[in-house]
C-alpha positions in Angstrom: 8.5 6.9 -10.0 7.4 3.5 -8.3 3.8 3.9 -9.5 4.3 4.8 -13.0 6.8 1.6 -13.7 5.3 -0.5 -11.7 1.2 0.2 -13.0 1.3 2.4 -15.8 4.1 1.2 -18.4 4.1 -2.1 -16.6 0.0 -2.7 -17.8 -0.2 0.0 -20.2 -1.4 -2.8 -23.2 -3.9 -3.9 -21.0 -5.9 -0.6 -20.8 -9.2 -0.4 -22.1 -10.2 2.6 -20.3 -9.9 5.0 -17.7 -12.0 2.0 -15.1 -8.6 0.0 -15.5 -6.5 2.6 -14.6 -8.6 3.3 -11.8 -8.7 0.0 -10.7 -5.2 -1.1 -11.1 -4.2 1.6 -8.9 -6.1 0.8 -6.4 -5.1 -2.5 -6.3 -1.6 -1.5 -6.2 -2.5 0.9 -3.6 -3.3 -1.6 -1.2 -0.5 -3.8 -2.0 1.9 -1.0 -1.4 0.2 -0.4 2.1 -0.6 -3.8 2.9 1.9 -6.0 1.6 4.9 -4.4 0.1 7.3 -4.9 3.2 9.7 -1.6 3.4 13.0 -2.2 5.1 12.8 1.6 6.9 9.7 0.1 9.2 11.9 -3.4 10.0 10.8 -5.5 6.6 7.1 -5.1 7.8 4.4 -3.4 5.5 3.2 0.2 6.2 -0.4 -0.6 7.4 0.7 -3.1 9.9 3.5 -0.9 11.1 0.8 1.5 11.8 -0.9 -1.0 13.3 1.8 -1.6 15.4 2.7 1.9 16.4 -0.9 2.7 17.7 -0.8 -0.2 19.9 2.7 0.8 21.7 1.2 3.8 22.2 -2.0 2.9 23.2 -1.6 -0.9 24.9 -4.7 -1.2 26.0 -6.8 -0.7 23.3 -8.3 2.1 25.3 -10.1 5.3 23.5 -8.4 8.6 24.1 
């Protein structure tokens, strides 16, 4: 998948432990979510899609 090539054989010479793999997932994590853009959600990122979506259906910011 995406993850593996992308973090795990990508980095895998940089690994000194199971802290990197930790922490290079997580920072691919959040660049998945955050900053990947996904053509699917109109070439916009996942979080701010979300974003997005909750404010169509809740304009006004208001709590349910």
């Amino acid at each position: 998948g995406l993850y593996k090539t992308e973090v795990i054989e990508y980095l895998k010479a940089d690994w000194q432990g199971l802290a990197d793999v930790q922490l290079a997932t997580l920072n691919w994590v959040d660049w998945f979510n955050k900053e990947r853009v996904h053509s699917a959600l109109g070439y916009v990122p996942p979080f701010d899609f979300e974003a997005m979506y909750y404010d169509k259906i809740n304009p006004l910011g208001q709590v349910a």
